[in-house]
C-alpha positions as CSV (number, residue, x, y, z in Angstrom):
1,X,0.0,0.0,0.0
2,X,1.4,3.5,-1.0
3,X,1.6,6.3,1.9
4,X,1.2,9.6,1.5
5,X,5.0,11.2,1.3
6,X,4.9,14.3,4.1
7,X,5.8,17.5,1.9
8,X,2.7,18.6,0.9
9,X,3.8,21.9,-0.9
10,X,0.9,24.8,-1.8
11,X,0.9,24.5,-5.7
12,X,-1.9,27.5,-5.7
13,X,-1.3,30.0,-8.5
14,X,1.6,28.1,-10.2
15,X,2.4,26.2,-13.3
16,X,1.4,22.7,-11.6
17,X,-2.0,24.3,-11.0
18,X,-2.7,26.0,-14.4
19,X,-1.3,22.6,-15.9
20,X,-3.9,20.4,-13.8
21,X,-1.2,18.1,-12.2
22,X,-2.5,16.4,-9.3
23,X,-0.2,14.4,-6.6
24,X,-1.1,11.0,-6.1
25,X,0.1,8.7,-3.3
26,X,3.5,8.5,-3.5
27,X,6.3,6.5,-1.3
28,X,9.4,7.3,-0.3
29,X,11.2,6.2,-3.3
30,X,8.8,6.8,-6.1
31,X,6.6,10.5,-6.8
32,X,2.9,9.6,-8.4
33,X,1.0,12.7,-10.5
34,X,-1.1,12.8,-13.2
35,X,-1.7,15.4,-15.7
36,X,-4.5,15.4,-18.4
37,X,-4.4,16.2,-21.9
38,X,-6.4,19.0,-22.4
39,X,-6.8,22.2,-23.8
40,X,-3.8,23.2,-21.3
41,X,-1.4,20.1,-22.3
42,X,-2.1,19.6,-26.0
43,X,-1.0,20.6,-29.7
44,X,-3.8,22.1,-31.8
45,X,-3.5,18.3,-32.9
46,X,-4.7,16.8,-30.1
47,X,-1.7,15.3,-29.0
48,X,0.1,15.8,-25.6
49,X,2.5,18.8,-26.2
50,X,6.2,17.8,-25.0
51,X,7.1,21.1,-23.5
52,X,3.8,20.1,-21.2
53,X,6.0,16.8,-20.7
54,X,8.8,18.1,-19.4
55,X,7.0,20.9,-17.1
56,X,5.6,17.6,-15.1
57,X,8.8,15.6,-15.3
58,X,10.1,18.9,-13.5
59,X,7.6,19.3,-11.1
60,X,7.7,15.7,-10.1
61,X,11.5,15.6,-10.0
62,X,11.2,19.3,-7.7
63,X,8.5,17.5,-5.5
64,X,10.5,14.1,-4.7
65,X,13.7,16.2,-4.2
66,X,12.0,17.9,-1.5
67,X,10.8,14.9,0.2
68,X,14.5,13.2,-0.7
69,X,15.8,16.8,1.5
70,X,13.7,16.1,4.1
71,X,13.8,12.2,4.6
72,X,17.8,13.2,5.1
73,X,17.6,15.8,8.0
């Protein structure tokens, strides 16, 4: 069963907000989000845009560094 990791950061008014990504349960060695493809994620095409992509892979990799920070003190 996954715990909830203890950084809960306020994501209010930022990119992670506007971009719908949403924190799942998450362990100590693995970070869970989602993000959907929407009007805010896509390519007039449809498809996921990759500069979308790479704003969650950043998030997430922010969000478990914190918690990685943390779990050390």
């Amino acid at each position: 069963m996954m715990e909830e990791t203890t950084c809960k950061p306020d994501y209010s008014n930022s990119m992670a907000e506007h971009l719908g990504i949403r924190f799942l349960p998450s362990t100590e060695d693995a970070v869970h989000a989602e993000m959907p493809v929407d009007h805010r994620t896509s390519q007039p095409f449809g498809m996921l845009n990759g500069g979308a992509s790479l704003a969650l892979a950043e998030i997430v990799a922010g969000h478990g560094s914190v918690n990685f920070i943390l779990k050390k003190k």
